[in-house]
MISEMI-582139 format. One line per field, with one value per residue (C-alpha): residue in one letter; residue number from 1; x, y, z. Coordinates in nm, 2 decimals. Layout:
type <- [A/...]
seq <- [NUM/...]
east <- [X/...]
north <- [Y/...]
up <- [Z/...]
This chain:
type <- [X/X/X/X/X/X/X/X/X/X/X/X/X/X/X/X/X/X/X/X/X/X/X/X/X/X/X/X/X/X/X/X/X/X/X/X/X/X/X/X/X/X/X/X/X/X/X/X/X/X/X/X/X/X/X/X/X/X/X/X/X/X/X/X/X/X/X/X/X/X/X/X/X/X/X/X/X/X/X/X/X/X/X/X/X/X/X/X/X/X/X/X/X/X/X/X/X/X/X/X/X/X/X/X/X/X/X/X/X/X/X/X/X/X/X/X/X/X/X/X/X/X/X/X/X/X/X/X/X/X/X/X/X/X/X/X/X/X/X/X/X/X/X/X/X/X/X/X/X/X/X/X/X/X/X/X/X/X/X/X/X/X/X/X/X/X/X/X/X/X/X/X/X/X/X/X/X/X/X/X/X/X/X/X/X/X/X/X/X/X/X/X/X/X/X/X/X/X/X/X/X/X/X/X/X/X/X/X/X/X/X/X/X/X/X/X/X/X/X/X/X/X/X/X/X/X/X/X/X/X/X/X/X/X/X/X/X/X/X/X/X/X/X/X/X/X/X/X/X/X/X/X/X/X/X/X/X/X/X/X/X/X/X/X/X/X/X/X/X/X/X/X/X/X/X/X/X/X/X/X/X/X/X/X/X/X/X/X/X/X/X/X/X/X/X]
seq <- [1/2/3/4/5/6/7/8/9/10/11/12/13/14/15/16/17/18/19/20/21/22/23/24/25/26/27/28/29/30/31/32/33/34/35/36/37/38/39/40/41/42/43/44/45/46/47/48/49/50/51/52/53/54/55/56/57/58/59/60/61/62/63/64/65/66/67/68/69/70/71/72/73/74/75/76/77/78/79/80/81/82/83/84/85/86/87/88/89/90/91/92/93/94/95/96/97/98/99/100/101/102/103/104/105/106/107/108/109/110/111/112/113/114/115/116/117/118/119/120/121/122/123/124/125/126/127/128/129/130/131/132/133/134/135/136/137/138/139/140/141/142/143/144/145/146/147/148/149/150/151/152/153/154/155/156/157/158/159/160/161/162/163/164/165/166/167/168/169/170/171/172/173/174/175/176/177/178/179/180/181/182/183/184/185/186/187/188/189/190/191/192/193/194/195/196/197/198/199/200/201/202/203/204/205/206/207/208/209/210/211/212/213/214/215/216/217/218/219/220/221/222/223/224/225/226/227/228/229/230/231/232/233/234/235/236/237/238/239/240/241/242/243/244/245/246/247/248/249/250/251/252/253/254/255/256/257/258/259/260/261/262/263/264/265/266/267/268/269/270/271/272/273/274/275/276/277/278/279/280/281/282/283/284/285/286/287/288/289/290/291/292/293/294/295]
east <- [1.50/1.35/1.56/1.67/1.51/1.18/1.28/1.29/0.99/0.81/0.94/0.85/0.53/0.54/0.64/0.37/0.07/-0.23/-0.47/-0.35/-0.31/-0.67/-0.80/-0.64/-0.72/-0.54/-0.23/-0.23/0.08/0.12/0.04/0.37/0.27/0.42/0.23/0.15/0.36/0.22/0.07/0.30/0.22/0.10/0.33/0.23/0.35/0.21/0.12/0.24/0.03/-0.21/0.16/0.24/-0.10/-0.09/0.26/0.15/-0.06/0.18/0.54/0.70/0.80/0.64/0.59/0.87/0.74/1.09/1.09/0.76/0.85/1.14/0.95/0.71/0.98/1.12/0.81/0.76/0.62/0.77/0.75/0.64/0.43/0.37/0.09/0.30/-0.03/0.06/-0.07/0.14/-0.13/0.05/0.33/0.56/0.85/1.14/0.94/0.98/1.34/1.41/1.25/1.38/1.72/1.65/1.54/1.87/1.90/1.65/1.75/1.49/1.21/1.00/0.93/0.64/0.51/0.16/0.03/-0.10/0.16/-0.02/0.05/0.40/0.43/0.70/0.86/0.96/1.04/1.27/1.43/1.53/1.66/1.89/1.98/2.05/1.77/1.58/1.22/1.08/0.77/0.51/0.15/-0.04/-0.37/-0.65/-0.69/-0.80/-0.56/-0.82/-0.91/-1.05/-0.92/-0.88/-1.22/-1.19/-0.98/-0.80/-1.09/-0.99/-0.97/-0.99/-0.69/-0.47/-0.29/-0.19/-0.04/0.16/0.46/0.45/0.50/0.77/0.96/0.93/1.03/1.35/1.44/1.41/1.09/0.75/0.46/0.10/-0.20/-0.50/-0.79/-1.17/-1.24/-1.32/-1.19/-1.20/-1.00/-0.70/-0.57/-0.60/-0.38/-0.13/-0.09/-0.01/0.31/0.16/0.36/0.06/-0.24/-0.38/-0.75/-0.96/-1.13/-1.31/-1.67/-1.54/-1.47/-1.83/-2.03/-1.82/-1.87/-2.31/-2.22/-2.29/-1.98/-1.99/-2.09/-1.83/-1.54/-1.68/-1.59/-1.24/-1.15/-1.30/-1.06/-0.78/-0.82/-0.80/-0.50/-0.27/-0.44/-0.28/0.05/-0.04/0.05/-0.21/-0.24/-0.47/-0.59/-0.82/-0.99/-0.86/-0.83/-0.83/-1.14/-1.16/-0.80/-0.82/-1.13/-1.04/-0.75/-0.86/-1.13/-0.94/-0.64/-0.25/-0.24/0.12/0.10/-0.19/-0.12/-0.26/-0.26/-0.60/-0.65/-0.32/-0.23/-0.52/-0.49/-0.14/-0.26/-0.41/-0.17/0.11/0.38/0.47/0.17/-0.04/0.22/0.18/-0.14/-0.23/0.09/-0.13/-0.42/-0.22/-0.09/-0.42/-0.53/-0.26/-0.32/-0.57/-0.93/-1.28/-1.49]
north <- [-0.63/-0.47/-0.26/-0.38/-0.16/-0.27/-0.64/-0.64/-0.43/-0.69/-0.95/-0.79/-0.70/-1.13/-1.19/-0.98/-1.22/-1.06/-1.20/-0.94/-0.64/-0.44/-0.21/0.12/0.45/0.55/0.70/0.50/0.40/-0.02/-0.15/-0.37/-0.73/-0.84/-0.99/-0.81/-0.80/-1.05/-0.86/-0.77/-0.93/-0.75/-0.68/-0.73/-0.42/-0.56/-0.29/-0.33/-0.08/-0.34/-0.49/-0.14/-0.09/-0.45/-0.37/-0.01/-0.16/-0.20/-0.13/-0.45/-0.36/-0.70/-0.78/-0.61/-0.39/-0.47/-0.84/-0.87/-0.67/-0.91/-1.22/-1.11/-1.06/-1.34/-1.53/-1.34/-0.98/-0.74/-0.44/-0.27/-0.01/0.22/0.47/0.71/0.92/1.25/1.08/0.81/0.53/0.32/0.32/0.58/0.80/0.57/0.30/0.45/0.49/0.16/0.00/0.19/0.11/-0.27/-0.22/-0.14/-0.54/-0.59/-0.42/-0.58/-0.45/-0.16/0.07/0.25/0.54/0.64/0.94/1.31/1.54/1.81/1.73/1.49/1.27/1.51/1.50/1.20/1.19/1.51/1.28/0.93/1.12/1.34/0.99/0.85/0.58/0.42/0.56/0.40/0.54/0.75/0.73/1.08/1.01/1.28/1.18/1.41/1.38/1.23/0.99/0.63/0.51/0.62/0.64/0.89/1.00/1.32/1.53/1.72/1.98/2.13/1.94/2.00/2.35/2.22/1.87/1.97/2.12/1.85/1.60/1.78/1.82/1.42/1.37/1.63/1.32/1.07/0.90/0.78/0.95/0.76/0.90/0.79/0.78/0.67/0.46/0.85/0.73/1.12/1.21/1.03/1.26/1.54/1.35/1.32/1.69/1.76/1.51/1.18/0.86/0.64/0.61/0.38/0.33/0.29/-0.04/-0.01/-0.02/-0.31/-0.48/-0.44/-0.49/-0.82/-0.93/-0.85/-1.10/-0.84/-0.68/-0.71/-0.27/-0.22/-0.41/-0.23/0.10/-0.02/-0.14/0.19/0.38/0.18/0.19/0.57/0.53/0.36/0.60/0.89/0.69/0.66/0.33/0.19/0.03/-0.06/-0.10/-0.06/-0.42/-0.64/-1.01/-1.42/-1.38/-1.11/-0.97/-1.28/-1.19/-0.77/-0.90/-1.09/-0.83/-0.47/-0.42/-0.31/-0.32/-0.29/-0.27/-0.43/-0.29/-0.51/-0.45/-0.54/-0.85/-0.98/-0.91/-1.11/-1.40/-1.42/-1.40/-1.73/-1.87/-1.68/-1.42/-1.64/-1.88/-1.58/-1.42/-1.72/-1.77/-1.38/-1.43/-1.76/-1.49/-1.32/-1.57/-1.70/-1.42/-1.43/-1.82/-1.91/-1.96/-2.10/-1.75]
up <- [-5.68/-5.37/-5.19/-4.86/-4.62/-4.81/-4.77/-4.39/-4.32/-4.50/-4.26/-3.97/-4.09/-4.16/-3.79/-3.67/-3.51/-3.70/-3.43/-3.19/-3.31/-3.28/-3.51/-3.55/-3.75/-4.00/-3.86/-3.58/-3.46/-3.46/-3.07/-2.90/-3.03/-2.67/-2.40/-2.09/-1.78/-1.51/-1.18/-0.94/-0.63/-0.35/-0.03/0.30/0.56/0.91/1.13/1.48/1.68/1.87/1.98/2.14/2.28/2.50/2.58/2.73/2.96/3.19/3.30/3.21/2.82/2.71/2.47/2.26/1.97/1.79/1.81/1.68/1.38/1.35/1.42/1.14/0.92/0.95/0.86/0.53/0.59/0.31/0.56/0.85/0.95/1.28/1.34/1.60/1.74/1.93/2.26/2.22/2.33/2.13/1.91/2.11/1.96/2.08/1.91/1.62/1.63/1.76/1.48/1.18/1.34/1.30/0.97/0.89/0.90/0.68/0.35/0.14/0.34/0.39/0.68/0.65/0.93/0.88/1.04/1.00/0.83/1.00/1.37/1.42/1.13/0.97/1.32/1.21/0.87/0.94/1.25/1.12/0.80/1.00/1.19/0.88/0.96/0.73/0.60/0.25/0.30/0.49/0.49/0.52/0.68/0.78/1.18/1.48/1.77/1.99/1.69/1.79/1.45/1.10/0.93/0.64/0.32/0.25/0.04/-0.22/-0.35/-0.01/0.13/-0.16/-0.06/0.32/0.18/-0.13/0.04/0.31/0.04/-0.14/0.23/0.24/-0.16/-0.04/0.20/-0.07/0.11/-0.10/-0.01/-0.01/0.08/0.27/0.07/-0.01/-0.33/-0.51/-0.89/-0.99/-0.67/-0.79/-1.10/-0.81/-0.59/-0.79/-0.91/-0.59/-0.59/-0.43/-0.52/-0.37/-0.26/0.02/0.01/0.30/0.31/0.57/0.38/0.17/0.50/0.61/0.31/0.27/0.63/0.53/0.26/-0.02/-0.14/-0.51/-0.52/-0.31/-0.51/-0.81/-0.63/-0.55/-0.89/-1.06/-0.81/-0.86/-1.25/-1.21/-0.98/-1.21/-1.51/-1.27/-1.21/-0.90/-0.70/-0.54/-0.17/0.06/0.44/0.70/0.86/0.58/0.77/0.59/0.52/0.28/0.17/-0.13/-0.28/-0.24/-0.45/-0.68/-0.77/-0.72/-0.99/-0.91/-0.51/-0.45/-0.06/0.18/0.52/0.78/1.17/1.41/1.24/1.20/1.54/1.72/1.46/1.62/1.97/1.88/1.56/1.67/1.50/1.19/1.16/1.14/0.89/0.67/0.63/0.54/0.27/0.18/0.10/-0.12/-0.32/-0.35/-0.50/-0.77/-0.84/-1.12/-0.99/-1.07/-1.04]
């Protein structure tokens, strides 16, 4: 009579679907027979900056920073993001405040601040912690104070020494930590030595090479960074000129995007659409994207 312990490994070994389990060298250890985990859809963090900028055109305080964040909200958004810039041409300091304090109201939702750690992002983070306001995230990016608008990555390993403190003075606070990056797959295992939690990519050339009609090189760059991302343990989001027209295909095509940040475009489709039309359809995009399709 077989001996118990025997019995059952057989029967396991018997429930084992032989079809899926790949070939293995001797010693190898026997692969989880379950299925994969379905994507996790992507969230959509509007960015409110081009809201500020109209609004600092005059002396009227319309239209209100806040209630557009809240109007966007309430159409779907998962989160929102500000871009506080030492000059304050936009998004200004009590801006900042004023929103993270609403946030409070929307517990389910992210606020992200995006900025260089360098100059007054960690003004910031320091700040709304010691107010006890919300901060899920901040967004390290590489700009000049006199920048137009972002255009570059952090480049390692150059930038390494100056950011790795930073980030550990913003883990100390209990806030995630993505960096702005280019689509560099062998930059990502050297942003996370250094304590990222993300990384945003820069889509700014996917943007153009899909608007030229030939962005198949670029995706390819994306996913290959993206797939050395999640290798790294390293979340993955993006932004920079992502609109309707391309954010499904950028999607579809780049693996694990946890976050999209959007601002330009989603702001002047709502100049037209308005606040949650314009939320809709960019949510629309993304579910898209996570639907089956005929390639």
């Amino acid at each position: 009579m077989q001996a118990p312990t025997e019995l059952n490994a057989m029967k396991l070994a018997l429930k084992i679907p032989r079809k899926i389990v790949p070939h293995m060298d001797q010693g190898s250890a026997l692969p989880d027979a379950a299925p994969a985990p379905p994507r996790q859809k992507t969230a959509l963090s509007v960015n409110i900056n081009k809201v500020a900028l109209l609004r600092n055109t005059r002396h009227l305080d319309i239209p209100s920073v806040r209630r557009a964040a809240e109007l966007c909200l309430e159409a779907g958004a998962h989160g929102i993001t500000v871009h506080p810039r030492p000059d304050e041409r936009h998004i200004r300091a009590d801006d900042v405040y004023e929103i993270a304090a609403m946030m409070k109201d929307w517990p389910h939702c992210e606020f992200n601040i995006e900025g260089n750690p360098l100059q007054n992002l960690m003004h910031f983070v320091r700040e709304l912690a010691a107010r006890g306001l919300p901060l899920h995230q901040c967004t390290f990016v590489p700009d000049a104070e006199d920048q137009f608008t972002s255009d570059h990555g952090w480049s390692f390993p150059d930038d390494a020494g100056p950011l790795q403190p930073l980030i550990e003075q913003a883990h100390d606070r209990n806030v995630r930590v993505s960096l702005f990056m280019d689509p560099i797959p062998e930059a990502m295992a050297a942003a996370k030595a250094i304590g990222a939690d993300r990384v945003e990519f820069y889509t700014e050339s996917y943007a153009r090479s899909h608007a030229e009609g030939h962005d198949a090189e670029a995706l390819k760059r994306f996913a290959q960074a993206a797939q050395a991302a999640v290798a790294a343990h390293l979340g993955v989001n993006a932004g920079h000129d992502l609109n309707r027209d391309n954010l499904t295909g950028f999607l579809r095509a780049v693996p694990g995007v946890l976050e999209v940040s959007i601002g330009h475009a989603l702001i002047a489709d709502a100049l037209e659409m308005g606040y949650a039309a314009a939320v809709k359809d960019y949510l629309r995009c993304i579910d898209e994207a996570f639907s089956p399709h005929v390639a």
